[in-house]
C-alpha positions in Angstrom: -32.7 31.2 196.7 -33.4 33.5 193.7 -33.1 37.3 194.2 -36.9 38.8 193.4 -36.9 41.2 190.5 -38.1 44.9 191.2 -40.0 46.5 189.2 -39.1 50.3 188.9 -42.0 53.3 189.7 -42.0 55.5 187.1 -38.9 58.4 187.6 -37.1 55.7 189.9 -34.4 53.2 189.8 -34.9 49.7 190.8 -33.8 51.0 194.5 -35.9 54.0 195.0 -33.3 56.5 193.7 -34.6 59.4 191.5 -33.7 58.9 187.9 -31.6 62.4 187.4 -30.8 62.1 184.2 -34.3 62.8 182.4 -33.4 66.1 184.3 -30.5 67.4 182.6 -31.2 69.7 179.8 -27.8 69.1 177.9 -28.5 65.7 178.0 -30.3 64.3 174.0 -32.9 62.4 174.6 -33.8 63.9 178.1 -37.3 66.0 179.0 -36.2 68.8 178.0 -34.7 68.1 175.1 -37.4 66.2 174.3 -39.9 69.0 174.5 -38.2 71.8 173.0 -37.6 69.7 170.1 -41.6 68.5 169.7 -41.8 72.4 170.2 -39.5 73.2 167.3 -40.9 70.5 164.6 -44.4 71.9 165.8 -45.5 68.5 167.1 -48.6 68.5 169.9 -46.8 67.9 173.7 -47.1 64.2 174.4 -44.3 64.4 177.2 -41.8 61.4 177.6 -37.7 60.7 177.0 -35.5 58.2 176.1 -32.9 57.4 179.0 -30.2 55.9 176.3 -31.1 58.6 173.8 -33.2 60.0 171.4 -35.0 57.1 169.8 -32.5 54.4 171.4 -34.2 52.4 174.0 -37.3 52.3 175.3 -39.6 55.2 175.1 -40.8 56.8 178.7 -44.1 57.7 178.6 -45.4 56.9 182.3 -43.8 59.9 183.9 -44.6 61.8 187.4 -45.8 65.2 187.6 -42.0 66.7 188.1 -41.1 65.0 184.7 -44.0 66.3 182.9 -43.3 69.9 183.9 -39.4 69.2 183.0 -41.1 68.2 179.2 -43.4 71.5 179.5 -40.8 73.6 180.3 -38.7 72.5 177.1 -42.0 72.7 174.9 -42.2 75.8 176.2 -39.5 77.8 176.2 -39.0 76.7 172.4 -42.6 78.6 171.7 -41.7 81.5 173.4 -38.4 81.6 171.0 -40.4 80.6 168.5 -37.3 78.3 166.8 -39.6 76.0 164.1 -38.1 74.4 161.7 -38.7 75.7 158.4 -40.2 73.0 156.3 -40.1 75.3 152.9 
């Protein structure tokens, strides 16, 4: 007999665990690091992550309301800093 696949809810693992690591703010390619840099290259907030890096992987883009304020909070604590990159 085969073993059904499962298909993961957005923010879960195949099991029903929460996905931690968009959550940790050291980690590249997470929420927040995600947002503060679409902050800092003064890009509109389109929240997502990449859960084997920045652009490695898939890009996350169905996310659940935590996720989105995880993203937010990046975006904004970069435009309260106001760190932009200097294009000139």
């Amino acid at each position: 007999m085969k073993t059904p696949q499962v298909q993961a809810l957005a923010g879960m693992t195949p099991l029903g665990f929460k996905d931690t690591r968009s959550f940790d703010r050291e980690r590249h390619g997470g929420l927040y690091d995600r947002g503060s840099a679409d902050s800092y290259y003064r890009r509109s907030p389109d929240p997502h992550w990449y859960p084997d890096g920045t652009g490695h992987g898939e890009r996350i883009v169905n996310l659940t309301p935590e996720q989105v304020a995880e993203y937010m909070a990046g975006y904004e604590y970069n435009e309260r800093n106001g760190d932009f990159k200097d294009w000139g």
